[in-house]
N, C-alpha and C positions, 0 to 999 in steps of 0.2 A: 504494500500500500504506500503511495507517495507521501511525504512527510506533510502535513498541514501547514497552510500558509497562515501567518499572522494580517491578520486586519490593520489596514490603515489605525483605524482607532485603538487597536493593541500596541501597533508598537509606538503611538506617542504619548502613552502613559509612562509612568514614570512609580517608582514606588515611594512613598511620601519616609521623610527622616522625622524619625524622636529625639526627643533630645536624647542626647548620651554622650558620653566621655568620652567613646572610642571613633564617633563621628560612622558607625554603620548604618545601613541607611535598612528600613525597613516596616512593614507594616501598610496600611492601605493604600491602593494606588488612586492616585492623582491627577488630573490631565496636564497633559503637554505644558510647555511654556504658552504665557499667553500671547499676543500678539500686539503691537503699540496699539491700534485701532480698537480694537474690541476694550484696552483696561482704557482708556480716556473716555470710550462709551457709558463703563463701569461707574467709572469714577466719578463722573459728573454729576449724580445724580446724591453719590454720597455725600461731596460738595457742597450742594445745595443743603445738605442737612444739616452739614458745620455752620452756617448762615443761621439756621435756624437754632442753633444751639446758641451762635456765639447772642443774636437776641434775645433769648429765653437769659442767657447768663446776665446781660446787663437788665432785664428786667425785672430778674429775682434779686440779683445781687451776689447768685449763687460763686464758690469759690472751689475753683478743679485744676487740680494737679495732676500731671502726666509726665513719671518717671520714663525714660528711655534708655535701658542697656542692653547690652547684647554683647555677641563676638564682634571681633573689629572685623568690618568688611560686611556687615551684614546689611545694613542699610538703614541705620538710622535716619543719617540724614534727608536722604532722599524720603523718607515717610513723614518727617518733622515738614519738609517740604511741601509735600501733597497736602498734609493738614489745613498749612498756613496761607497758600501761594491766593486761597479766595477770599479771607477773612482779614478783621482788622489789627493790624498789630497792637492798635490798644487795646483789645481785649485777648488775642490770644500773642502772650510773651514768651520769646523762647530762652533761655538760660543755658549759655554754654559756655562755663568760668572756665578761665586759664591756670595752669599753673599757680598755687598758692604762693604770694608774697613771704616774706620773712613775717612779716606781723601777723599773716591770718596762719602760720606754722605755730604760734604765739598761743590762740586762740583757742578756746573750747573746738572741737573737731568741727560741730554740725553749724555754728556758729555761723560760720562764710558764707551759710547756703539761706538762714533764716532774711534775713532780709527780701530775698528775692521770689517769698514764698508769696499767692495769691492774695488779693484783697477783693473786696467786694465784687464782683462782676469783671473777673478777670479768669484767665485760663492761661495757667504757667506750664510749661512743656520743657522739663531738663533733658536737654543731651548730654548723658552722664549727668550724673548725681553725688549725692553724698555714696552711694555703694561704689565710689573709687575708690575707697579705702579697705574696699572687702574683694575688689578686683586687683586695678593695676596697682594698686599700692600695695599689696600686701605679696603680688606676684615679684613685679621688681627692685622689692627692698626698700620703697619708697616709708615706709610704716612699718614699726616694731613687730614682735607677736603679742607683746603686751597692747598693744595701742588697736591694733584687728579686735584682739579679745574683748576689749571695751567698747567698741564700736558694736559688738556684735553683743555685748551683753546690752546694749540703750540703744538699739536702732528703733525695735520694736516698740518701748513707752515713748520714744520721740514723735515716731508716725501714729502712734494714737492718740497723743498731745493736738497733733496736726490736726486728727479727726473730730476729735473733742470740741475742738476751735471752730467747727462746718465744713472743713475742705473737705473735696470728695477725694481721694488718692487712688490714681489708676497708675500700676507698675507695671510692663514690658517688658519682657527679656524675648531679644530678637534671636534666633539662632540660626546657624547654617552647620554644615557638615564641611568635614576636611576639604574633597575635594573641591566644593562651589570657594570656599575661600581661596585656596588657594589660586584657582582659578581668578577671582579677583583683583588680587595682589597682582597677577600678572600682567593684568590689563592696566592697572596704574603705573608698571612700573614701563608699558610701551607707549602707553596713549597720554600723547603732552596735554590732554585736554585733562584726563584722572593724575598726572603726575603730583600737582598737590597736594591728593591726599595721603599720600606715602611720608610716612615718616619712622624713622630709625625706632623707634616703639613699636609701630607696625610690625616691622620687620622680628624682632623679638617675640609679640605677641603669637608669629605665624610658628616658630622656635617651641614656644612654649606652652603647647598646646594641652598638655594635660594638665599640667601647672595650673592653666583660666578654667579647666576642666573641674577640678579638684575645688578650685577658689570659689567657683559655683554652685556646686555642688553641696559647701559649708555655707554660704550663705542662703541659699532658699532652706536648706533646714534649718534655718534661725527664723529668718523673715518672710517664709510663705506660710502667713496663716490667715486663717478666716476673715480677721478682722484687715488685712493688710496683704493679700495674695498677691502671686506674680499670674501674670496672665503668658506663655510662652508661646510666640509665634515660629513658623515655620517660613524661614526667607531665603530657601533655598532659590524660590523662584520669586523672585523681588515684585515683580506685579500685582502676583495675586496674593505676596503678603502682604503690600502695603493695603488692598482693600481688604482683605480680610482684617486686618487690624485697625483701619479705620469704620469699617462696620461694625464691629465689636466696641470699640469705645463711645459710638453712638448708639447703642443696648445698651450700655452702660447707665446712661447719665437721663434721665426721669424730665426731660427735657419737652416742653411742648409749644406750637408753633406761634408766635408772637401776633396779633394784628398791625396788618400796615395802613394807616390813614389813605385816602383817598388822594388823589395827587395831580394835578395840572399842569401843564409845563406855561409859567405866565410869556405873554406876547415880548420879546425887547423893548426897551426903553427908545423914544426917538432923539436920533441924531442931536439934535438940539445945535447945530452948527459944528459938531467936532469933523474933522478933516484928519484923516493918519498924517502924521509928518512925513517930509522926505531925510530921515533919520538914516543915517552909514550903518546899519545893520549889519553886525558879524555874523552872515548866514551863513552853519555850516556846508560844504558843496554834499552836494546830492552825487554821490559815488554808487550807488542801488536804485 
C-alpha cells in the first residue's frame, strides 16, 4: 500500500511548546504561522477595544497595571507596541527604567519602581519590572543571594499592598523555546534594521539558558498565586501571541463601553481679510 500523503492543512501545523526548562516542544497542535494580512485583520478589532477600555478607565478612574516578562527575544516589545500604537499615552504609560543609578542601588529594592505605579485612570504597562531582581539580577550576579531571598520573601505583600490600594495587576511571562530564540538572535544580529536590539546581555542570556530556566522556575513558585498569578503566553509564533495576549487582558478587566456625545463638525470661521503671507518657508523637498 503506498504510504499516505499528508494534507496541506497537516503539514502546516505545528505542535504548540509548554513552558519548560528544557525548551521541548510538545502537546497540542496549532496552526501555521499567521500571515501579516489576516493578524492586522485580527487585531483591529481588538484595538478598538483598548479605546474602549482606555475610556471606561478615565471614566471610572479605575487603576491597571501590566507586568511584562518573559525570555529575551520573545516579544515584549512588539506586544507593548500593539497595545499602545491606538490609544492615548496619557492614559496608557509604559515604564521601561534603565539601569539603576548609584542612589536608587541606595534605596529600599521596590522603591525605584513605586513612583511610577498607576493613579487614577491611568494604565501602566512595565517592560521589565521589579522581577529583574528574581531574573537578570540574580542570573548575572547583579544581586546577592541574600538580596533574591528578600525580594522573594516581600514580593508577594508588596503586590497585594498594590491591590489593597484598587490596582488591578495583570502579570505576563512571555515565552518561547530554544530554537525560535535562537533563531531571533540571528536575525538581529544580520538585519541592520533589529541590530539595536542586540546587546552583550543578550548574548549571555542566549548562554544561559537554564540558568533564566531555573530563575523562573523559583520565582513563579513564590509569586504565582491566586491573588497575584502569572498569566504564561506562548510567542513562539509572535502574531498570534501578541493577540492572544491582548484578548486575554481585555477578559480580564470588567471594562464597559463609555457613551460618546453626539458631534458636528462646526462650519470654518470667515476669512475676515486674512491673506497667507508670502513667508520663505523651509519646505522640506518632497523626495517620495
Amino acid at each position: 500500500m503506498a504510504k499516505a500523503v499528508k494534507s496541506k492543512k497537516e503539514k502546516n501545523h505545528k505542535k504548540a511548546h509548554p513552558i519548560s526548562g528544557n525548551g521541548s516542544s510538545a502537546g497540542a497542535e496549532v496552526p501555521a504561522r499567521m500571515k501579516a494580512r489576516e493578524f492586522e485583520r485580527e487585531l483591529e478589532p481588538l484595538q478598538v477595544e483598548l479605546v474602549k477600555l482606555q475610556d471606561w478607565v478615565k471614566a471610572t478612574g479605575a487603576k491597571i497595571c501590566i507586568v511584562f516578562e518573559g525570555r529575551d527575544a520573545a516579544g515584549k516589545g512588539g506586544t507593548i507596541k500593539r497595545i499602545t500604537e491606538r490609544v492615548s499615552p496619557r492614559v496608557f504609560r509604559v515604564v521601561a527604567l534603565p539601569a539603576p543609578t548609584d542612589r536608587e542601588k541606595s534605596q529600599m529594592y521596590f522603591q525605584r519602581y513605586m513612583p511610577h505605579l498607576p493613579a487614577a485612570g491611568e494604565v501602566v504597562i512595565f517592560d521589565r519590572s521589579w522581577y529583574n531582581r528574581a531574573g537578570v539580577e540574580r542570573v548575572m550576579g547583579f544581586a546577592t543571594d541574600h538580596e533574591v531571598a528578600e525580594f522573594m520573601k516581600h514580593v508577594v505583600p508588596v503586590e497585594r499592598a498594590m491591590i489593597a490600594s484598587g490596582i488591578t495587576l495583570v502579570k505576563y511571562w512571555l515565552e518561547v523555546d530554544q530554537e525560535e530564540q535562537t533563531k531571533r538572535f540571528q536575525e538581529r544580529i544580520t538585519d541592520g534594521r533589529k541590530r539595536w536590539k542586540l546587546s552583550p546581555m543578550d548574548l549571555e542570556s542566549h548562554r544561559r539558558w537554564y540558568d533564566f530556566s531555573r530563575a523562573r522556575d523559583d520565582m513563579f513558585a513564590v509569586s504565582d498565586t491566586p491573588e497575584t498569578p502569572w498569566y504564561v503566553v506562548d510567542y513562539n509564533e509572535q502574531r498570534r501571541g501578541r493577540l492572544n495576549c491582548i484578548s486575554h487582558l481585555l477578559s480580564l478587566i470588567p471594562y464597559e463601553e463609555q457613551p460618546y456625545p453626539d458631534l458636528e463638525l462646526p462650519d470654518r470661521q470667515p476669512a475676515d481679510g486674512y491673506v497667507e503671507p508670502e513667508y520663505p518657508y523651509r519646505n522640506v523637498p518632497q523626495r517620495y
